[in-house]
N, C-alpha and C positions, 0 to 999 in steps of 0.2 A: 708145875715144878720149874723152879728159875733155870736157866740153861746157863750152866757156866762155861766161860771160854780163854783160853790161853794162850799167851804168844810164845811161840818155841826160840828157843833159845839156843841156839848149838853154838858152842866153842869159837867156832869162823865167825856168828853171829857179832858174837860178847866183842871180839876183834877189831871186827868192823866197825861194831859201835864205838867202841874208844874211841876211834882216828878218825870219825867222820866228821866233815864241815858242814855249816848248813847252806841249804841252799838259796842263796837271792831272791828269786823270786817266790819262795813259799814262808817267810819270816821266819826263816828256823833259826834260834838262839842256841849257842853252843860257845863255850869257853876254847874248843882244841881248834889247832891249828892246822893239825893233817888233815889231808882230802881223802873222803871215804874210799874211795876207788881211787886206786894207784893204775893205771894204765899199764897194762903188762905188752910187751913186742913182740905176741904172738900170732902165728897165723889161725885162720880159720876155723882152719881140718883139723889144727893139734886142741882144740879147748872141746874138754868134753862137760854138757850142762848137768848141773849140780842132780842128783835122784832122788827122791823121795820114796821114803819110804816110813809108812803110818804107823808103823807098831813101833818102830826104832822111834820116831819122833814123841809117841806118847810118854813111851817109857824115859826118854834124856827129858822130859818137859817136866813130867815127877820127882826126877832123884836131878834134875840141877839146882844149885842153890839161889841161879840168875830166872828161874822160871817165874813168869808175873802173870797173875790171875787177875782177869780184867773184873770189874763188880759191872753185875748184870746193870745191862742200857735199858730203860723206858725210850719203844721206839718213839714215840708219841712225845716227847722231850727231848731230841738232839737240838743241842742248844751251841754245839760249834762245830766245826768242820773235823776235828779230832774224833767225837764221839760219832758221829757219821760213818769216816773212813776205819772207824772201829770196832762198830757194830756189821758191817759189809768183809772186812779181810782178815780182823782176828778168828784165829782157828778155835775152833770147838770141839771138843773130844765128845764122840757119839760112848754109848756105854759097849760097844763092842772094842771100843779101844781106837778107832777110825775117823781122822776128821772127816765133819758135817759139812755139805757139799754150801759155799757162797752164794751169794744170790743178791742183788738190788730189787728196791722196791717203790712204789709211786710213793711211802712215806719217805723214802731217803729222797726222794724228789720235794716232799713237801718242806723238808725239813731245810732241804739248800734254799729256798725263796725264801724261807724265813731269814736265816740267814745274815747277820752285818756285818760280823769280823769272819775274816781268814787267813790269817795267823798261823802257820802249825808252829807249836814251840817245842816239842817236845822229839829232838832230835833221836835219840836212841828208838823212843818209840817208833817213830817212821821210819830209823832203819829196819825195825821188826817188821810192819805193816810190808815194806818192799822184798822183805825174805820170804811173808808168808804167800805174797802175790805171786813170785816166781812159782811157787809150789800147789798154791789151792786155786792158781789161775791162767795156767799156762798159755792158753789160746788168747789172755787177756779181755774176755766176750765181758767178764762182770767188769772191769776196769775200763773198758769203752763204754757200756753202759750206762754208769755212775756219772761217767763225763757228759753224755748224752742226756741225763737227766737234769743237768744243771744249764740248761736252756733259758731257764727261766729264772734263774738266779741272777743276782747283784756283777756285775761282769769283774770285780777284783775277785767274790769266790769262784767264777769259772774260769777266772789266770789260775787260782792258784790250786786247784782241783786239775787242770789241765796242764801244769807243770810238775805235780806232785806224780801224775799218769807220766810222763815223758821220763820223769828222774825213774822212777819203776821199772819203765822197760827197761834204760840205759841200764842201772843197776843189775839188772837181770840180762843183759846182752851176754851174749858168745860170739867172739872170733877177738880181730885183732883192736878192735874199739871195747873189750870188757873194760867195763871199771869207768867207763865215761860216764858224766854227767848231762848229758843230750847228743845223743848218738843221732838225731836228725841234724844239728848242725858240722857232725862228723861227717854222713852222707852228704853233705852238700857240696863238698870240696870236691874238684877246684873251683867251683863255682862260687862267689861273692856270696855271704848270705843275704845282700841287701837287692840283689840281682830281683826285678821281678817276676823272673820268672823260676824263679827256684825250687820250689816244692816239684816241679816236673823233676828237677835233678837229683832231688832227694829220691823222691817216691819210685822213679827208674835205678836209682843203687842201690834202695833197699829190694823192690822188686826181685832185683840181679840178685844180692845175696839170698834169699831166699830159695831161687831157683838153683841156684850153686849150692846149696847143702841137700836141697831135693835131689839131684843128680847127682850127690855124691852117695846117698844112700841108698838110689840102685844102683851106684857101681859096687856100693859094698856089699850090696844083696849077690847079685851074682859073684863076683869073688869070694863069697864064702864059704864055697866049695872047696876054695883051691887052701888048704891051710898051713901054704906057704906066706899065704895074705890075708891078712885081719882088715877089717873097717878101720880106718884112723880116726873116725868120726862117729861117733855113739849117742843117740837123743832120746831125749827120757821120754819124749810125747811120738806118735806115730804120725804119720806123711799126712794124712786128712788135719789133725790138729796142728800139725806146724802151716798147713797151708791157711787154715784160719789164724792160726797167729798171724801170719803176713796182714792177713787181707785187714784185721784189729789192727795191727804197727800202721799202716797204712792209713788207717780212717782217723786215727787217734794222731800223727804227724800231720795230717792234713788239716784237721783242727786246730792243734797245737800253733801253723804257720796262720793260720787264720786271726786265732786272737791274739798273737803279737807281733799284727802286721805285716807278716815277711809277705802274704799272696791276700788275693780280693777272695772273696767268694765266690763268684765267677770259676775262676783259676782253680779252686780247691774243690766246689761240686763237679770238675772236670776230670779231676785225679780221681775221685770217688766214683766216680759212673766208670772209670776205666776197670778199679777195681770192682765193681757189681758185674761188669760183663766180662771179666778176664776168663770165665769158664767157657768162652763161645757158644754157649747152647745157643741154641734155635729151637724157637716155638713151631709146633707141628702147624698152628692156626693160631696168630698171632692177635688177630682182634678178639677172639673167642677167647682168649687166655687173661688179654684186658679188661672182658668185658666181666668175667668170674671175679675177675679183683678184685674192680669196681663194687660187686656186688658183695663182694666178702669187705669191703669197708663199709660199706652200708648198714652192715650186719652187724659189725662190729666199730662205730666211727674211730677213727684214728686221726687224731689231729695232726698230726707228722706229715701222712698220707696226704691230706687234704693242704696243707700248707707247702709239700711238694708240687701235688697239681696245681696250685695257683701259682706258684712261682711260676713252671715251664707253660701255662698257659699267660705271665705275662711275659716270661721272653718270645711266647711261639708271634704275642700282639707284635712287641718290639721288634722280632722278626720280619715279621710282614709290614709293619709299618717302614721300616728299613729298606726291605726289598721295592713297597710301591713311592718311594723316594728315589728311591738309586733307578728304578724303571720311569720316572717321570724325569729323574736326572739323566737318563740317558736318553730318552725321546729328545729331548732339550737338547744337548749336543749332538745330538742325531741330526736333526732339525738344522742346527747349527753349522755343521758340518755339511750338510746336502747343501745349505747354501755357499758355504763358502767353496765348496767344490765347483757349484756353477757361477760361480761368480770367477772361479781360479778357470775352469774351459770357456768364460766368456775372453777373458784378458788370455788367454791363449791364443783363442780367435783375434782378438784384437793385433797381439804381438805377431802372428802371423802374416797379418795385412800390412800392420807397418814392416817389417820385417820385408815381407815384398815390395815397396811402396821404396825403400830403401835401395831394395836391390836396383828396381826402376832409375831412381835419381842417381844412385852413382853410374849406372851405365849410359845416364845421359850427361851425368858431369864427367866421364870419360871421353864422352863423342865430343862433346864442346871444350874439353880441353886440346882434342885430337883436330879440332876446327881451329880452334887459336893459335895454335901449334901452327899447321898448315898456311894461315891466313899471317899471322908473322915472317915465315919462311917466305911469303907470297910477296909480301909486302917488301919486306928487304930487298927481294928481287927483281921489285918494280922501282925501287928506291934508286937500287943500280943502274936501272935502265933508264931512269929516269934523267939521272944523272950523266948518263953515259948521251942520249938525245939530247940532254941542253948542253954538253960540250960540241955537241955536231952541229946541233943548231945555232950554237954561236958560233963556230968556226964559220960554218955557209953563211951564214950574215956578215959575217966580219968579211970574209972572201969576196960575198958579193958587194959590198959596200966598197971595198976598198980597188979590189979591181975591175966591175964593172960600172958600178955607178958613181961613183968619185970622180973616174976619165972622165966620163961621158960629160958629168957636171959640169969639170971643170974647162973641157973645149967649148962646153954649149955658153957659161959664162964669157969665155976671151971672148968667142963669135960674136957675141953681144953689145962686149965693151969696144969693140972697132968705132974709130970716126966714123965709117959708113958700119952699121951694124950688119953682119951675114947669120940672116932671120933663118935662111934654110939649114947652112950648116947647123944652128944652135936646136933646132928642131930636131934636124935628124940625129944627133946625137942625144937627146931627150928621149927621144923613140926608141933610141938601142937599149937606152936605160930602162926604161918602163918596158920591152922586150925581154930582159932580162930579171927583171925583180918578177916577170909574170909567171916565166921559166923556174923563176926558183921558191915560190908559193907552192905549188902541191909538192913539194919537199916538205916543207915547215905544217902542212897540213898533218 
């Protein structure tokens, strides 16, 4: 039996579709000018998420005149990105009247490799496909999926597969970013989008808001006794599914910054293992628990699984390779350092010797300044004295020249010059003379 399926159409629908633009990166064609999502300036707490309800929706899919029945897909021939995301989010009415629960599948994966064009052109459609996603996917598990299937696709169909996911959720958001078109470049502010480190900044404000609507729905649980006070916040999914919704927003932003560049891979499986461990569990017996896994991929190969462990078995190498570099870099300035410290306490020792050797020489250019000193003062004072004895010793020469030996000479000559010469007088007045000059030697001595 063919399965037929339909896109519901509600009034707010048909609306939205009028006014929407397409979006850039997904090649949507559209003649209107308005933007689908008008940004409303609301908070949080006051935006309550749209509800579903299956029987109301079969029945307005029936008797509207805007209700489109899609003609049954041959999974085995998606032949563009449209009939893909077609075959995966439009709804299908079970014969109880109930949509048929979504689902991806390794064909909608083979069918993205195949793959050339990804184009969506058909703007109103996508704004259906993003009405029925809010509704047949709340947690967003098939719509992470889909994206995660397209690994092995042509990389313009995983832009545009992974932007068509971002416009989704955006379109589907509550609080005061409803109606945006990439609520991850919403969360980034105030941070730069071009920041490299920004998907931390995202994935921490989505985080926040997340845990801000979970905590506001146990305060409204306990205040709902008091029926002076209502919830101001009401959610169509319960606390476990909005908590996988996070952790889907999260893996699907992380991708999203991945393939247009804003973070490395690195950065992004960072964000991702934060979100895998945000529950804190602890293993009872952690290698035991590895060692099961291990064995249940075995069982089962997982190429995912296997292309995980070779990555962190080649970072654990570039790890270690890293580490025995920075340890062989560090012996090395280790090394480096040992000597130059004994080469800085030899010149220690050195400046020390001189240092005394210094002290040494000024205390003896002190003393021999203190000798010069002394030996000048000395000298001056032998200068004086010296000077002060040859004025005595001339005066005693002069003295004895003039009044002893002079007379004496000059009697001893007249004695001389007599007609008869007096030989005795000239003698003995010669005698007093040289009696005198003998008298006044140990003077001059």
């Amino acid at each position: 039996m063919v399965k037929k399926r339909e896109i519901l159409s509600l009034r707010s629908q048909k609306k939205q579709s009028e006014q929407a633009l397409p979006e850039p990166g997904l090649g949507i064609k559209s003649d209107n000018t308005h933007s689908v999502g008008v940004k409303r300036p609301v908070k949080d707490d006051q935006v309550q998420e749209p509800s579903v309800n299956a029987d109301t929706q079969s029945k307005t899919s029936t008797k509207s005149s805007n209700t489109v029945k899609s003609n049954p897909v041959v999974k085995a021939s998606f032949n563009s990105l449209n009939e893909i995301l077609s075959d995966v989010f439009t709804v299908a009415i079970k014969k109880d009247g109930k949509p048929k629960p979504i689902k991806v599948s390794r064909e909608h994966e083979t069918a993205l490799k195949r793959l050339q064009r990804a184009e969506l052109t058909d703007h109103k459609f996508i704004d259906g496909l993003i009405v029925n996603i809010g509704k047949l996917d709340p947690t967003y598990k098939q719509l992470l999926g889909l994206v995660v299937l397209s690994i092995g696709a042509q990389s313009k169909v995983r832009r545009a597969l992974i932007e068509f996911a971002v416009l989704a959720i955006s379109r589907n958001w509550v609080g005061k970013y409803s109606g945006s078109d990439n609520i991850f470049v919403e969360y980034a502010s105030p941070t730069d989008i071009t920041n490299k480190d920004v998907i931390a900044v995202i994935c921490r404000n989505i985080k926040d808001y997340f845990e801000r609507q979970l905590k506001q729905r146990k305060n409204s649980a306990l205040e709902s006794a008091d029926k002076t006070k209502q919830p101001e916040v009401s959610f169509t999914i319960n606390s476990a599914d909005l908590k996988k919704r996070s952790a889907n927003v999260l893996a699907i932003g992380c991708l999203w910054a991945l393939e247009t560049g804003k973070c490395s891979a690195e950065k992004a499986i960072a964000q991702m293992q934060k979100v895998l461990l945000a529950n804190n569990m602890e293993p009872v017996n952690e290698e035991t628990t590895v060692s099961y896994a291990y064995a249940s991929s075995i069982k089962e190969p997982s190429s995912e699984f296997n292309t995980a462990i070779r990555y962190f078995e080649q970072k654990l190498e570039i790890s270690d390779e890293r580490r025995r570099y920075a340890e062989d870099e560090t012996q090395h300035k280790e090394g480096a350092l040992t000597k130059k410290i004994k080469k800085i306490s030899e010149l220690e020792v050195t400046i020390k010797a001189k240092e005394s050797e210094i002290k040494a020489l000024e205390s003896e250019l002190a003393r021999l300044k203190g000798e010069s000193h002394e030996r000048k003062l000395s000298e001056q004072a032998t200068r004086v004295h010296l000077r002060d004895d040859a004025g005595k010793a001339k005066s005693k020469a002069y003295n004895l020249i003039t009044e002893d030996v002079e007379p004496a000479m000059q009697l001893s000559l007249k004695a001389l010059m007599r007609e008869k010469p007096k030989i005795e007088v000239a003698v003995h007045q010669i005698e007093l003379a040289l009696e005198s000059i003998e008298e006044s030697l140990p003077w001059f001595k």
